[in-house]
Residue, then its C-alpha position, 0 to 999 in steps of 0.5 A: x651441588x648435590x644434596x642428600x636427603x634422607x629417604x622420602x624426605x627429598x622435596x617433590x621437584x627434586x624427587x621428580x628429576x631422580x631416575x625411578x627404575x621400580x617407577x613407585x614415585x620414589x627417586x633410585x636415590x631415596x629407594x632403598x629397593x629400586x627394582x622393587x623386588x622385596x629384597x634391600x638394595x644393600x642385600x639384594x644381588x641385582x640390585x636393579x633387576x627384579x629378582x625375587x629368589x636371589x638364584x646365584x648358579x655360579x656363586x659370584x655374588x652377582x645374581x643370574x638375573x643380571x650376569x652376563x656369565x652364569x656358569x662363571x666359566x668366563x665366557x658370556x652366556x650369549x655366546x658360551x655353547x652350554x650358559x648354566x653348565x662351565x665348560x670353558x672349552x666349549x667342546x662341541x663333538x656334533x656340531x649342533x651348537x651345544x657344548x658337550x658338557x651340556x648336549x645329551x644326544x651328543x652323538x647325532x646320525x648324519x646321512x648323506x649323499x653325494x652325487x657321481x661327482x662328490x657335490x651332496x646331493x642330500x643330507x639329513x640329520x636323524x638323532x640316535x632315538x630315531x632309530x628306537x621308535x620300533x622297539x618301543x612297540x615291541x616293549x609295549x606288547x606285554x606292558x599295561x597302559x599304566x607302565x606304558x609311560x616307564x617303557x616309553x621313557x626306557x628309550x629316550x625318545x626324542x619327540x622334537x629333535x630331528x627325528x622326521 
């Protein structure tokens, strides 16, 4: 038999048995925040997930700390190619595991090459900006160092792709 109570009313043995997901000694049964993020289990979109700012991407009512699809494009994040942009056809033109619709460098350089009897030899990846670095010193002749940061970023320059 279950008994309701009306909250912090549950006597302590009883209350002690009660899951307590925000672990402040008050049993998920008479908590009326129980991931003890400020926000009312009635009103709170993760009712059981901290979530402070209540972020909602896909306006599905399910709060983004405890969706499992953010973008609401109905396919779960931990396999969908680009988690907060929809793109439900998961298009991937370079193959680098990033959806088109999310992927800025969308165009890599691919290098290979291939010995007398066409097995590759070598391959190496190279995104586009690799190829801008020179003309970045050219740009940066004539600038002061106050612009330098408007030249460099004229170029969009990849400091951590595949540009080595």
């Amino acid at each position: 038999m279950q008994v309701a109570y009306e909250r912090g009313t549950a006597p302590v043995g009883e209350r002690s048995e009660q899951v307590d997901l925000d672990a402040d000694g008050e049993g998920d049964a008479c908590d009326d925040d129980r991931d003890a993020d400020g926000i009312e289990n009635v009103d709170d979109n993760c009712p059981d997930t901290a979530n402070f700012d209540q972020a909602d991407l896909d306006g599905d009512g399910v709060g983004d700390s405890c969706d499992t699809d953010e973008d609401g494009d109905t396919i779960p994040d931990l396999t969908d190619n680009c988690p907060l942009t929809a793109n439900t056809d998961q298009a991937d033109s370079d193959g680098d595991l990033s959806g088109d619709a999310c992927d800025s460098d969308d165009d890599n350089v691919h290098w290979l090459r291939t010995d007398a009897g066409g097995r590759v030899e070598r391959y190496h990846l190279r995104s586009p900006s690799y190829h801008n670095w020179p003309a970045v010193a050219l740009a940066a002749e004539t600038a002061i160092v106050p612009d330098f940061p408007l030249v460099n970023k004229s170029f969009e320059l990849c400091y951590s792709c595949t540009d080595r």
